[in-house]
C-alpha positions as CSV (number, residue, x, y, z in Angstrom):
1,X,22.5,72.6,-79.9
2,X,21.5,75.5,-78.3
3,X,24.5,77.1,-76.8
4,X,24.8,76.9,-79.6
5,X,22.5,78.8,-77.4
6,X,24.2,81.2,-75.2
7,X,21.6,81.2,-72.3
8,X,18.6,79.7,-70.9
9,X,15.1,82.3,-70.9
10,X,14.7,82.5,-67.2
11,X,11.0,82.1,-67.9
12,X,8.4,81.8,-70.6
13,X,5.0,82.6,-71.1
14,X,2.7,80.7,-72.5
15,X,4.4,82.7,-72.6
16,X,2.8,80.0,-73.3
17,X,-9.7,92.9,-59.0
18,X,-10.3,93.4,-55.8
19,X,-11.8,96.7,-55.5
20,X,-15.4,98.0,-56.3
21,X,-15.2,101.4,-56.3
22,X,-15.7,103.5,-59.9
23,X,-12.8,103.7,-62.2
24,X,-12.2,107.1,-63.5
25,X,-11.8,105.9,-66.8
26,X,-14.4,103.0,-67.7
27,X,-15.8,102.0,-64.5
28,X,-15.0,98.7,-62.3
29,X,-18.4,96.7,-62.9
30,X,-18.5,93.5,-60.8
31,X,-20.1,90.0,-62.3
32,X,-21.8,92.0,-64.7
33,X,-22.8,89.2,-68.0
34,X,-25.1,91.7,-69.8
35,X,-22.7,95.1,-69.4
36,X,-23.2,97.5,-72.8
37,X,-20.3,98.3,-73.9
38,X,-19.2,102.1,-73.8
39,X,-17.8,103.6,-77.0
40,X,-17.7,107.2,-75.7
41,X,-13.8,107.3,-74.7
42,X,-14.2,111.4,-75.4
43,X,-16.2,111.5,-71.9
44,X,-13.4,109.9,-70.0
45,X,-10.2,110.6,-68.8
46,X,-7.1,108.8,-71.3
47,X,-4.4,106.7,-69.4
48,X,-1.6,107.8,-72.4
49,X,-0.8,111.1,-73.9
50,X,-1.3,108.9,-77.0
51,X,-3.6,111.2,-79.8
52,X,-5.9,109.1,-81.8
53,X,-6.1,110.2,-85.4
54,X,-8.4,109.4,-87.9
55,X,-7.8,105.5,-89.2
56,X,-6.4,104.3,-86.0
57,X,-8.2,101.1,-84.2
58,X,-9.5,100.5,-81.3
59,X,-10.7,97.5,-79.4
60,X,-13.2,97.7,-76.5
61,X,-12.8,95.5,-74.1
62,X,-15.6,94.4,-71.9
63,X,-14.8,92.1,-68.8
64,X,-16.4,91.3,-65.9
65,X,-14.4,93.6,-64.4
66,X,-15.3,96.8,-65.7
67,X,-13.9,97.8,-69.1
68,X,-10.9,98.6,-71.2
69,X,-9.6,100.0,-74.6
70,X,-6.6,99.0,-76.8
71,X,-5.0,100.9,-79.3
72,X,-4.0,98.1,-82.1
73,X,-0.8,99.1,-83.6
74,X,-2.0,98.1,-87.0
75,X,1.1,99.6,-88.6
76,X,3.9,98.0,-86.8
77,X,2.7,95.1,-86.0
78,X,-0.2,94.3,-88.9
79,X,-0.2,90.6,-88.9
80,X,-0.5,90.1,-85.2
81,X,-3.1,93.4,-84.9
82,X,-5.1,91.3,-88.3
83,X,-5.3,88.1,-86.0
84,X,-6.6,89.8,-82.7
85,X,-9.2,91.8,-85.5
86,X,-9.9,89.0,-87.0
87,X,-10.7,86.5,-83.7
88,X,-12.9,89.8,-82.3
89,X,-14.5,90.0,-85.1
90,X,-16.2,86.4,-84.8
91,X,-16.8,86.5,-81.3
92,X,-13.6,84.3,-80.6
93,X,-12.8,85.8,-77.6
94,X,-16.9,86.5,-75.8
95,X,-16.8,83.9,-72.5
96,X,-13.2,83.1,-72.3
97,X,-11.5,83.5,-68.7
98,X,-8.6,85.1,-67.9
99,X,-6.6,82.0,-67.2
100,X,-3.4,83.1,-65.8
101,X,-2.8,86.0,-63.5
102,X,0.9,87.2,-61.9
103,X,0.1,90.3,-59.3
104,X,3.3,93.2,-60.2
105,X,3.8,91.1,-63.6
106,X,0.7,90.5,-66.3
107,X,-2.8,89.1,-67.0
108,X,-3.0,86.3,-69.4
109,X,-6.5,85.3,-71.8
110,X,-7.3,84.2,-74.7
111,X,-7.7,80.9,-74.4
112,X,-11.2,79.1,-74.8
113,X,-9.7,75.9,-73.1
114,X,-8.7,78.4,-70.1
115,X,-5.6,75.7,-69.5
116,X,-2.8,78.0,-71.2
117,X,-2.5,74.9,-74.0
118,X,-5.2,76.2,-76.5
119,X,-6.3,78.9,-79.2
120,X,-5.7,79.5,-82.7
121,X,-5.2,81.9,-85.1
122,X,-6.8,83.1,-88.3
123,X,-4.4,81.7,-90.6
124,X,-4.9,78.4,-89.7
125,X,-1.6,77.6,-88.2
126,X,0.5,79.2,-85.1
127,X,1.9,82.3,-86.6
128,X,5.4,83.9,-86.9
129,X,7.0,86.3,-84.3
130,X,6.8,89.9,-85.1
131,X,8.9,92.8,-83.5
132,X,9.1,96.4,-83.8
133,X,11.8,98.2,-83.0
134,X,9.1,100.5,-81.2
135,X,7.2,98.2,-79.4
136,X,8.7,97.6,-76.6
137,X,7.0,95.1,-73.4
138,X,6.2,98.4,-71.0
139,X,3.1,98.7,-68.5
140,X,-0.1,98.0,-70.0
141,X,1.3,96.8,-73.6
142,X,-0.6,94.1,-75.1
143,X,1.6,91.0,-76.1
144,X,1.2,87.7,-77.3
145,X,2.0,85.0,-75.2
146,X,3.7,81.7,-76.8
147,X,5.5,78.6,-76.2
148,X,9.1,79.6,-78.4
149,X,9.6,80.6,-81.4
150,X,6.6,81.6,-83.9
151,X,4.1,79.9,-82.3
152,X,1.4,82.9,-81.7
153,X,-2.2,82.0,-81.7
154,X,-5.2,83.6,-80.2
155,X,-3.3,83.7,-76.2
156,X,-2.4,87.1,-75.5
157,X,-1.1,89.1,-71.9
158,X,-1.3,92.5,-70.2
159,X,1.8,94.0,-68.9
160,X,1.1,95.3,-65.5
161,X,4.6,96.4,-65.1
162,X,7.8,96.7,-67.2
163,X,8.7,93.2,-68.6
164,X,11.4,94.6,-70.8
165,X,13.3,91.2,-71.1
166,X,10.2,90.0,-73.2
167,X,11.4,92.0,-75.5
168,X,11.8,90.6,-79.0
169,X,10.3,86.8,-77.3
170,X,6.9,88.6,-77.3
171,X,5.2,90.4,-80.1
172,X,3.7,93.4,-78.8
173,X,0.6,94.4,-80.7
174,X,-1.3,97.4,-78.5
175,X,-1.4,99.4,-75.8
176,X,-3.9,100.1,-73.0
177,X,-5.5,103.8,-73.5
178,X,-8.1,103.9,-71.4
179,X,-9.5,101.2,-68.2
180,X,-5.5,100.7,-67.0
181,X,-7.3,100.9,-63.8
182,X,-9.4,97.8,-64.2
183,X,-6.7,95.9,-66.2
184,X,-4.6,97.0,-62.6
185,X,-7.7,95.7,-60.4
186,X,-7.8,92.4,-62.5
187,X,-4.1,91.7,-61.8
188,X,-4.9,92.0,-58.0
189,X,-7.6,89.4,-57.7
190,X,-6.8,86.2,-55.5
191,X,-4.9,82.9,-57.6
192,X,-4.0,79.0,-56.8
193,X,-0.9,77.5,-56.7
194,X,-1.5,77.7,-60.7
195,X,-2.0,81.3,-61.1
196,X,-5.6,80.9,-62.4
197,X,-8.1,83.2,-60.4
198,X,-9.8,81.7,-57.3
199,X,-12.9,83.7,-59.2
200,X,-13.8,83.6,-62.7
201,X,-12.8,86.5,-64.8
202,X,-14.6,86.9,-68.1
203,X,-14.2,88.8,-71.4
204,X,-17.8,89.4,-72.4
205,X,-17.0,91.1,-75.4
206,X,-14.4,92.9,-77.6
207,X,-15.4,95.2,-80.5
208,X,-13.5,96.3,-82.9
209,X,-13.9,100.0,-83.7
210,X,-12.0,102.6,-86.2
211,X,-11.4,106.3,-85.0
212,X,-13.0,108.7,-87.9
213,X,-14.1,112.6,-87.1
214,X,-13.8,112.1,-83.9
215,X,-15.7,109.4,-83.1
216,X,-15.7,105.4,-83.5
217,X,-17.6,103.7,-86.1
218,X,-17.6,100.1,-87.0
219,X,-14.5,98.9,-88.8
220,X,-14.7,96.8,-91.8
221,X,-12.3,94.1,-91.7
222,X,-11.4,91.6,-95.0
223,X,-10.1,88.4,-92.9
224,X,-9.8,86.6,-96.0
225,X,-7.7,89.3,-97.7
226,X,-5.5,89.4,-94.5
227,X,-5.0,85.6,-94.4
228,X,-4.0,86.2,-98.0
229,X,-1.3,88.7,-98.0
230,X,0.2,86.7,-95.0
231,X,0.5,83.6,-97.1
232,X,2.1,85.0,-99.8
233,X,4.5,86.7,-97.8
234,X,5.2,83.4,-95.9
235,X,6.2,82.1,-99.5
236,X,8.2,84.8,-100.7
237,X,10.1,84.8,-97.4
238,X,11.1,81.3,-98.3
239,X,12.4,82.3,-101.1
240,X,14.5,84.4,-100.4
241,X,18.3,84.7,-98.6
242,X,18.5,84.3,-94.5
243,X,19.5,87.8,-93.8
244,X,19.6,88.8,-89.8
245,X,16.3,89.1,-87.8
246,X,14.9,86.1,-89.9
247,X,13.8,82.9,-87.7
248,X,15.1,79.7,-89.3
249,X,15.2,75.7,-88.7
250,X,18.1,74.2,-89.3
251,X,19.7,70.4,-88.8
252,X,23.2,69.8,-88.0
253,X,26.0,67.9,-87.2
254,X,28.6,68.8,-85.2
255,X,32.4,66.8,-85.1
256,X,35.7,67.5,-83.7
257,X,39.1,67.9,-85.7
258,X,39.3,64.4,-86.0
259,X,35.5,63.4,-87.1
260,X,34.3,62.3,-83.7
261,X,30.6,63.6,-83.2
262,X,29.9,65.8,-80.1
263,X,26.0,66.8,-81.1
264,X,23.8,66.2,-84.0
265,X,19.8,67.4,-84.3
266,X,19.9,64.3,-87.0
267,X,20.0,62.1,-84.5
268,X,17.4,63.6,-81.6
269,X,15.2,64.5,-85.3
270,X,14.4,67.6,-84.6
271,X,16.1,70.7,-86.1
272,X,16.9,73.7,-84.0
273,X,15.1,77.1,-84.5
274,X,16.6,80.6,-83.7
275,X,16.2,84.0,-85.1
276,X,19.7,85.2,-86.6
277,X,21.3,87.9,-85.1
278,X,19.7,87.9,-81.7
279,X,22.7,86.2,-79.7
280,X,20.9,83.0,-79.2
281,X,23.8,81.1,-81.4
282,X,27.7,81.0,-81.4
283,X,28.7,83.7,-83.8
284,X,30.5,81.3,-86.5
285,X,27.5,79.3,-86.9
286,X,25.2,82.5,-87.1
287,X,26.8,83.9,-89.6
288,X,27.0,80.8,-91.4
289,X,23.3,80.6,-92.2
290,X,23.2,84.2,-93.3
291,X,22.6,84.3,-97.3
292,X,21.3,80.6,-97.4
293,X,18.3,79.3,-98.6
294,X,15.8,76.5,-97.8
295,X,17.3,72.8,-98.8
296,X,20.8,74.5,-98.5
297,X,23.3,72.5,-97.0
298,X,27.4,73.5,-96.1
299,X,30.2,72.4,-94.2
300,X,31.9,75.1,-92.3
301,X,34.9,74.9,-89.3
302,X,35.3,77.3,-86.7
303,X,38.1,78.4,-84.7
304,X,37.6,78.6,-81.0
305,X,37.0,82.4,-80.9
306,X,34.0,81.8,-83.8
307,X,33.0,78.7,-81.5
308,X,32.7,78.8,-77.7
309,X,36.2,80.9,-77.1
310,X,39.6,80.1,-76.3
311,X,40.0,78.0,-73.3
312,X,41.0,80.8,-70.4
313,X,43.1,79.6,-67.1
314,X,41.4,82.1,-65.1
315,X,37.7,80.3,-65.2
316,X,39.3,77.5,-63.1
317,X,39.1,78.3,-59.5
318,X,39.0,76.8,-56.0
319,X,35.9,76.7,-53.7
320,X,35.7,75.7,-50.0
321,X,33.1,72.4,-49.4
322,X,33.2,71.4,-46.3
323,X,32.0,67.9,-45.6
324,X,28.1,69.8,-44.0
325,X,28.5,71.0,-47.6
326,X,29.2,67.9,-49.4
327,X,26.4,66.2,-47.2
328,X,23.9,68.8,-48.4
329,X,24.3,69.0,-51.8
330,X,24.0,65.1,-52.0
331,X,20.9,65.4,-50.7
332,X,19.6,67.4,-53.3
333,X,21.3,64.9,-55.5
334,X,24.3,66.8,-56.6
335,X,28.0,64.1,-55.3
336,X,30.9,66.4,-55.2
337,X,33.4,64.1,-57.3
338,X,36.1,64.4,-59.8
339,X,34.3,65.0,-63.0
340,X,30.8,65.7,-61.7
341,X,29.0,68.9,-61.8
342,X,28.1,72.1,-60.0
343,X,25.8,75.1,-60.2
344,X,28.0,78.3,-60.6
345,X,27.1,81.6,-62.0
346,X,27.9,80.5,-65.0
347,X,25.5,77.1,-65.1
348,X,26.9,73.5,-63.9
349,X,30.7,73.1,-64.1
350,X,32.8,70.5,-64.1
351,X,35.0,69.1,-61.0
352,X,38.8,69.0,-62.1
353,X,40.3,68.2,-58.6
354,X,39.1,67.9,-54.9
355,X,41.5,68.3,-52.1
356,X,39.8,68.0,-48.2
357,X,37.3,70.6,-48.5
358,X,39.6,72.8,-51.4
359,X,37.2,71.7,-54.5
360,X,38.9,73.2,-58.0
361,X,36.2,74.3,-60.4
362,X,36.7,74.5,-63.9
363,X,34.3,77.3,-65.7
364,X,34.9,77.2,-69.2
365,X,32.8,75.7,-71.4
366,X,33.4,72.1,-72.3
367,X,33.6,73.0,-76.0
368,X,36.4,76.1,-74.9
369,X,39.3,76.4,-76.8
370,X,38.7,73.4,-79.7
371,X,38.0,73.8,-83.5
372,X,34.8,72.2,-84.2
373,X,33.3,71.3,-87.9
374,X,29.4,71.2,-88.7
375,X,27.7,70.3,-91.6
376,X,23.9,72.3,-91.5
377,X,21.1,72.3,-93.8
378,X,18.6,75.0,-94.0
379,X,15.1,73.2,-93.6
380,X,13.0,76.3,-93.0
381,X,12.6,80.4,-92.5
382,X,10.6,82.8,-91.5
């Protein structure tokens, strides 16, 4: 039940170049297959005060679009950077398009179906969210896209602006250093009604690279040790307590004082997922799940100010319909009737009373002001 989820993501990602003159930094190059890629970032101007030291990773990417480097943040964000290493490293990524293009928002690849509905990952399975306090979804971040909750693959976007209510829905995993221009150019190129480029836009290559005495030498990666370490971490996380900032799966069912039912995942057979902490719950059953294990089961009541708050007079206001009004919102299927629905601010509300065109709104939640009971069960964490 989610509100049990207090709000709606406006949008998701899969969530889920029209110039030809030189970059300064790597250079537009137009429909270029064969392009060499340059490792000499030292001869060209940086996009970021950011200092490489020795150890940090880099990725070169070659398009056909000129060329671009990320900085991995291996550190903060080690099992998403392993994945994108580990893809690179095979070739994963050489001919796939950039699929999905927003001008003044991001470009989206990654993809070898180049529909938005494919990739994987090199653990076998979609992998778990992971945030940094840190990493934040700026201009020219690298994030991964998804379709909800921990299900990253190979799909991954470039911020073209600041997309800061991504924030902690997308893992950021890098940062453009160098070729922002060209990322910028890319963004600009001409889309369908689908956001997919009019023209084909290539990766040709990525390499992985490691900054050592000033300069880039080839990075040796152990994919089978990464793929390792993440499963046993994915075991000893189930394991262990829900504490906040942990994503779980959980079945319910919800009842009234007197035992009626109101909601149940049981019955749709699906459990809900949410990360605890993040708001996306009522409080009461948030903190319920907090120190519970998976196969855990408990019954808990909350009051209304734990649930969905204490019913409040002053959400239930008039509005003027008039009868153009009435005949327009039937049109787009919406009767103005005692008991039926309307958009507000606050989502659809219900009708308590019409009088000639005075139409009273009430905008509390239907769940406002009662004491409701729930029996969960923790079926899974991450």
């Amino acid at each position: 039940m989610k509100k049990i989820f207090l709000a709606v993501l406006a949008l998701f990602l899969v969530f889920s170049c029209s110039q030809n003159k030189n970059s300064s930094s790597s250079g537009v190059i137009e429909n270029t297959e064969n392009a060499n890629i340059d490792y000499n970032l030292n001869s060209k101007e940086m996009d970021t005060n950011k200092q490489l030291k020795d150890g940090d990773i880099v990725a070169f990417v070659k398009t056909t679009k000129g060329q671009f480097e990320i900085f991995l943040e291996t550190e903060k964000a080690p099992i998403t950077t392993a994945n994108f290493i580990g893809l690179a490293k095979k070739g994963y990524f050489k001919g796939i398009i950039f699929h999905r293009i927003i001008k003044n928002f991001m470009i989206q690849t990654g993809d070898p179906t180049g529909t938005g509905m494919g990739g994987e990952s090199i653990y076998g399975e979609k992998f778990k969210d992971e945030f940094h306090k840190e990493l934040k979804n700026n201009s020219y971040t690298v994030s991964m896209a998804n379709s909800g909750v921990n299900t990253n693959g190979s799909q991954f976007f470039i911020n073209v602006a600041d997309n800061n209510y991504l924030d902690f829905k997308h893992s950021v995993f890098g940062e453009i250093i160098s070729g922002r221009e060209n990322v910028l150019n890319i963004s600009k190129v001409k889309t369908d009604g689908n956001d997919k480029p009019e023209k084909e836009i290539k990766i040709l290559n990525i390499e992985i690279k490691q900054y050592k005495d000033k300069k880039f030498v080839d990075y040796d990666f152990d994919e089978a040790k990464a793929v390792e370490n993440y499963k046993k971490e994915e075991e000893k996380i189930k394991t262990t307590p829900v504490k906040e900032g942990d994503t779980v799966s959980v079945h319910y069912t919800g009842t009234f004082e007197d035992g009626k039912k109101f909601d149940s995942s049981i019955d749709r057979g699906e459990p809900i997922s949410f990360r605890v902490g993040s708001g996306q719950m009522i409080s009461g059953f948030d903190e319920a799940v907090v120190g519970m294990k998976i196969g855990d089961k408990k019954s808990i009541t909350l009051p209304p100010e734990k649930a969905y708050g204490k019913y409040d007079e002053k959400n239930v206001f008039d509005l003027t319909i008039t009868e153009a009004d009435k005949k327009y919102l039937k049109e787009q299927g919406l009767e103005v009737k005692v008991g039926g629905k309307l958009p507000t601010n606050a989502g659809m509300k219900k009708i308590l009373k019409i009088e000639g065109d005075k139409v009273t709104i009430d905008a509390n939640h239907e769940l406002a002001g009662k004491t409701l009971k729930f029996d969960i069960e923790l079926v899974d964490k991450k």
